[in-house]
Chimera marker file (.cmm) of the C-alpha trace (Angstrom):
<marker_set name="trace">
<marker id="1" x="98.697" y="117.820" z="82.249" r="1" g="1" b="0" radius="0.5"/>
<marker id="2" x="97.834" y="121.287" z="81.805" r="1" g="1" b="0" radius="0.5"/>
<marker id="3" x="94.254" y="120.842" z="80.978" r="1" g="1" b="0" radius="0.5"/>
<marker id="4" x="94.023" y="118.722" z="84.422" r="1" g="1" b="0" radius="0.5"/>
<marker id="5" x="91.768" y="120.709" z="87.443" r="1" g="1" b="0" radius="0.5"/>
<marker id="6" x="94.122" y="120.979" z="90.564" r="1" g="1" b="0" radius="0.5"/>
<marker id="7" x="92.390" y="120.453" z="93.727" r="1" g="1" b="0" radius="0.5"/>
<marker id="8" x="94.478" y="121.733" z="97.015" r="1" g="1" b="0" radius="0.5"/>
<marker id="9" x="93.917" y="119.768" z="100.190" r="1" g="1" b="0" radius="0.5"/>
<marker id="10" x="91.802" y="120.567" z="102.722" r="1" g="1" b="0" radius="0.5"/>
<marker id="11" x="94.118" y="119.379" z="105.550" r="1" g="1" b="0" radius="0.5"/>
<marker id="12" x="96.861" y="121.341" z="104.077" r="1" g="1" b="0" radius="0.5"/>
<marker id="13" x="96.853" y="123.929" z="106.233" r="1" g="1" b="0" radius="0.5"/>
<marker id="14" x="98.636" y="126.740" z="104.543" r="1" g="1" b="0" radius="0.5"/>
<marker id="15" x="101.965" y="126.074" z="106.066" r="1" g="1" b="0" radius="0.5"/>
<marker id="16" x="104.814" y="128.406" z="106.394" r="1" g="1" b="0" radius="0.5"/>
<marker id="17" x="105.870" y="128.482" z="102.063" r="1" g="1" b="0" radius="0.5"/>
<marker id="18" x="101.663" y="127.782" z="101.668" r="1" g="1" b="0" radius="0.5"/>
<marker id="19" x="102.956" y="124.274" z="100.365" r="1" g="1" b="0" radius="0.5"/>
<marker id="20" x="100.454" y="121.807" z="99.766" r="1" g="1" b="0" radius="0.5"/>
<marker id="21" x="99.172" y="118.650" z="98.179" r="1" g="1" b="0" radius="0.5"/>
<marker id="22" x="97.040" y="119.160" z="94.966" r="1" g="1" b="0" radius="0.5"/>
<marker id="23" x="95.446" y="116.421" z="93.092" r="1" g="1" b="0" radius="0.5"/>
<marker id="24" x="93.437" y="115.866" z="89.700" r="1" g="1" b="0" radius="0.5"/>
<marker id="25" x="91.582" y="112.650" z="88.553" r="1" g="1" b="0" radius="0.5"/>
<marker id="26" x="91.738" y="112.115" z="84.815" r="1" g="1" b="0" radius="0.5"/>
<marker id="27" x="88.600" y="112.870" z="82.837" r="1" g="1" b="0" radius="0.5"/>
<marker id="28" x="87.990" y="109.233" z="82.328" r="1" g="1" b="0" radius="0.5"/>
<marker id="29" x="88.663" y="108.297" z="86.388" r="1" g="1" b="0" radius="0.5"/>
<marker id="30" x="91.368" y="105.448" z="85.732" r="1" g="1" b="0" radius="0.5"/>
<marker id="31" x="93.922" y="107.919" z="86.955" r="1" g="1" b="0" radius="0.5"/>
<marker id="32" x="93.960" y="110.069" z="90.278" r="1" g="1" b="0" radius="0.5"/>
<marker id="33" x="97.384" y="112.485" z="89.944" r="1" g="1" b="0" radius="0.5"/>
<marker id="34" x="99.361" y="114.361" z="92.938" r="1" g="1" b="0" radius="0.5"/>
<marker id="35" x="101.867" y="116.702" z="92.933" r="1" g="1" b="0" radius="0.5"/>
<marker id="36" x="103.075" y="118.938" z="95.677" r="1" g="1" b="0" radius="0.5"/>
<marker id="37" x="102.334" y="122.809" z="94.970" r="1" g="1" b="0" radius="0.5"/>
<marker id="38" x="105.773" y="123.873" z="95.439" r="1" g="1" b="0" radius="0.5"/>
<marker id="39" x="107.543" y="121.366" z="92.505" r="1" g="1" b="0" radius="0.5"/>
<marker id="40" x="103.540" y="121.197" z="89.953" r="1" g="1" b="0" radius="0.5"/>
<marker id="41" x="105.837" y="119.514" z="87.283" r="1" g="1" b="0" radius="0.5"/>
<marker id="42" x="106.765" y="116.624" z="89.559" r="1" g="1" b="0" radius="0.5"/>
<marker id="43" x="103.411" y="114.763" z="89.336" r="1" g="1" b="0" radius="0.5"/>
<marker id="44" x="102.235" y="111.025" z="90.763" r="1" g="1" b="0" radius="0.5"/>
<marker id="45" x="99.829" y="109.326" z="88.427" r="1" g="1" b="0" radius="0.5"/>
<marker id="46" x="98.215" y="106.353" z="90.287" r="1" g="1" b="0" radius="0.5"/>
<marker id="47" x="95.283" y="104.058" z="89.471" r="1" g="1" b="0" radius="0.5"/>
<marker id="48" x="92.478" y="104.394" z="92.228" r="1" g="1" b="0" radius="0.5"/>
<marker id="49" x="93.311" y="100.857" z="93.565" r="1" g="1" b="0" radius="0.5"/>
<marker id="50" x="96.776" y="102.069" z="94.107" r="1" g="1" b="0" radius="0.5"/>
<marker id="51" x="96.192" y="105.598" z="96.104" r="1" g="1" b="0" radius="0.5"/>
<marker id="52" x="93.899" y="103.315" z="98.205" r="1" g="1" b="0" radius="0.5"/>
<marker id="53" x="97.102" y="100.974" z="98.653" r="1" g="1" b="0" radius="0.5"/>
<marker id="54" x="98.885" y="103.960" z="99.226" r="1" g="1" b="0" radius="0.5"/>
<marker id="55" x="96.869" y="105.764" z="101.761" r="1" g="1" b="0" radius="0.5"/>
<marker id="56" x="96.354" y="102.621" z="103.813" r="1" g="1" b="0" radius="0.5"/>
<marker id="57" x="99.950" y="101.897" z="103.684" r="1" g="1" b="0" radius="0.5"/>
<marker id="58" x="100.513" y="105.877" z="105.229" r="1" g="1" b="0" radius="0.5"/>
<marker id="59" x="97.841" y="105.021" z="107.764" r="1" g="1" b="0" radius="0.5"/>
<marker id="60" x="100.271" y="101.852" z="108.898" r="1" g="1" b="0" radius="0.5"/>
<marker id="61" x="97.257" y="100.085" z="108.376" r="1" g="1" b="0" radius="0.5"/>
<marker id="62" x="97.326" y="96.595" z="106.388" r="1" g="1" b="0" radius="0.5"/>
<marker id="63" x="97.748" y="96.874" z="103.007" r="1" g="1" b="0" radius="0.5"/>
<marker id="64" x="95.101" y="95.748" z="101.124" r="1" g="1" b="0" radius="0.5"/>
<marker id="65" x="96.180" y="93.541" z="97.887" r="1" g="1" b="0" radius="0.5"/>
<marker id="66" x="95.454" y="94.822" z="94.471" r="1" g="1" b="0" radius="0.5"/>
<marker id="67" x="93.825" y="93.383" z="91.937" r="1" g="1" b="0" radius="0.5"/>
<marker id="68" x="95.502" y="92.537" z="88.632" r="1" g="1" b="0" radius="0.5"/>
<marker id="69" x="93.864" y="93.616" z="85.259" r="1" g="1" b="0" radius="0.5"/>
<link id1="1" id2="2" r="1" g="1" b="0" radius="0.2"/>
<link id1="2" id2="3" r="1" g="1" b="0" radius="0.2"/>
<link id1="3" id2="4" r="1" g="1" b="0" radius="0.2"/>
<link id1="4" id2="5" r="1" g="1" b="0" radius="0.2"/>
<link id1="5" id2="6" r="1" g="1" b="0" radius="0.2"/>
<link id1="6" id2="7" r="1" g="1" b="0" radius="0.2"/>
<link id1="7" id2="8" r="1" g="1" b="0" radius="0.2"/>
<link id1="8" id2="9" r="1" g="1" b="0" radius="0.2"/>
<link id1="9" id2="10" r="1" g="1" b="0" radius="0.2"/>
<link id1="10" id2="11" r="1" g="1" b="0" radius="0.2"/>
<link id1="11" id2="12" r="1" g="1" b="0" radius="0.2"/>
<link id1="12" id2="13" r="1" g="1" b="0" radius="0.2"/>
<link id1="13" id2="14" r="1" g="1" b="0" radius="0.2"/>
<link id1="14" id2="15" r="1" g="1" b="0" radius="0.2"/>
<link id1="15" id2="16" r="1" g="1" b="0" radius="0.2"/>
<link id1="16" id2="17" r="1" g="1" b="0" radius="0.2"/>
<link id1="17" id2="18" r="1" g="1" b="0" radius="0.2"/>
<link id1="18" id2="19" r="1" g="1" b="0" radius="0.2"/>
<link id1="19" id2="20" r="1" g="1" b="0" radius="0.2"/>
<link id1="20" id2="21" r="1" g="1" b="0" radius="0.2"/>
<link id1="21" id2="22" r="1" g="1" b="0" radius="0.2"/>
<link id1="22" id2="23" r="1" g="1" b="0" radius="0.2"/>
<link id1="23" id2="24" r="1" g="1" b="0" radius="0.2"/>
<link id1="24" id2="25" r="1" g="1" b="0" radius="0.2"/>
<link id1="25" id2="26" r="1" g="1" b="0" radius="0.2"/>
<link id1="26" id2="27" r="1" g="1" b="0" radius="0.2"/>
<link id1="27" id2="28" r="1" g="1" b="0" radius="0.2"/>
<link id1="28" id2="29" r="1" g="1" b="0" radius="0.2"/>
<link id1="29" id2="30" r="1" g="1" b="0" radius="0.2"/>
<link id1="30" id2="31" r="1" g="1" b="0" radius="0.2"/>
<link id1="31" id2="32" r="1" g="1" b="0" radius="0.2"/>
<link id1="32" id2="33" r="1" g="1" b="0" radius="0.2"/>
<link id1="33" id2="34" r="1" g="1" b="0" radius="0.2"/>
<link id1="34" id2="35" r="1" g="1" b="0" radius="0.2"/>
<link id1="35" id2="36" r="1" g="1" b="0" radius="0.2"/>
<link id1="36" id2="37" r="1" g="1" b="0" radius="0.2"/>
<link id1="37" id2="38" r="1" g="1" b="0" radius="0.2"/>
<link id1="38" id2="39" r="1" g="1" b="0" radius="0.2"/>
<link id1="39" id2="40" r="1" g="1" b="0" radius="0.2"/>
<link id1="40" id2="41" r="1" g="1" b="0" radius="0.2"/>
<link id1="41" id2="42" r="1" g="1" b="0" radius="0.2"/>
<link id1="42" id2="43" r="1" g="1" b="0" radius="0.2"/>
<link id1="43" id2="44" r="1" g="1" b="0" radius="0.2"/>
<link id1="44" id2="45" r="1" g="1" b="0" radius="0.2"/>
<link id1="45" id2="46" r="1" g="1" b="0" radius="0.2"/>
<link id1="46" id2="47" r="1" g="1" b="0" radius="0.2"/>
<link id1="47" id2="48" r="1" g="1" b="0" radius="0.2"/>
<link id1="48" id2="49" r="1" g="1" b="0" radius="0.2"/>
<link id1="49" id2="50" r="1" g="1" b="0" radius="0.2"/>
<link id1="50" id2="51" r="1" g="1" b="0" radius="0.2"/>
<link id1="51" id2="52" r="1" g="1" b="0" radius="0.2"/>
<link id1="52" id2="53" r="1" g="1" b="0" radius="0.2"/>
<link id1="53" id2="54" r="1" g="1" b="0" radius="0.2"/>
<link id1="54" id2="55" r="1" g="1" b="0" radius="0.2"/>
<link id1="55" id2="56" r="1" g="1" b="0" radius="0.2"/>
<link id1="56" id2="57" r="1" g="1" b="0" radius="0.2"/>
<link id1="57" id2="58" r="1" g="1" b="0" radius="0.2"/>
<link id1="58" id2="59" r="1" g="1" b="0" radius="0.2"/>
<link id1="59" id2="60" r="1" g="1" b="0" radius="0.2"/>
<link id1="60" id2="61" r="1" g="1" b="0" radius="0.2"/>
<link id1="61" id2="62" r="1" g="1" b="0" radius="0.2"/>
<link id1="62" id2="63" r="1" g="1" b="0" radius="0.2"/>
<link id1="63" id2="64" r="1" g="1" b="0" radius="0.2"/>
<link id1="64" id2="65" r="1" g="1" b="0" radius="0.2"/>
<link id1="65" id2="66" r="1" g="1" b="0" radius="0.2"/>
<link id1="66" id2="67" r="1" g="1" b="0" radius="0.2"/>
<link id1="67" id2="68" r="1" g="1" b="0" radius="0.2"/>
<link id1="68" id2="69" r="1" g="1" b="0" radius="0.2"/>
</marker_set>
């Protein structure tokens, strides 16, 4: 995943160790990755409907149901 472009996040903040969430989407855009900057060989691949599962499940917000291929 070396040839991936790390993005850092905006809302990080730069904490205390400067740890952070990075992410990449896949050249192709069926695959958004995440990895924190502190562990980069620990990496999340998820399909776009997923981190939008995901993300609404963080927001305690109701989950919307995903769509099977």
């Amino acid at each position: 995943m070396s040839t991936l472009q790390w993005q850092k996040s905006t809302f990080s903040g730069g904490g205390v160790n400067g740890e952070c969430i990075e992410a990449a989407a896949s050249g192709s855009g069926h695959h958004i990755h995440l990895r924190e900057s502190e562990r980069p060989d620990t990496v999340l691949t998820l399909s776009p409907a997923s981190l939008s599962a995901l993300l609404a499940y963080a927001r305690n917000q109701r989950t919307p149901r995903l769509q099977t291929p």
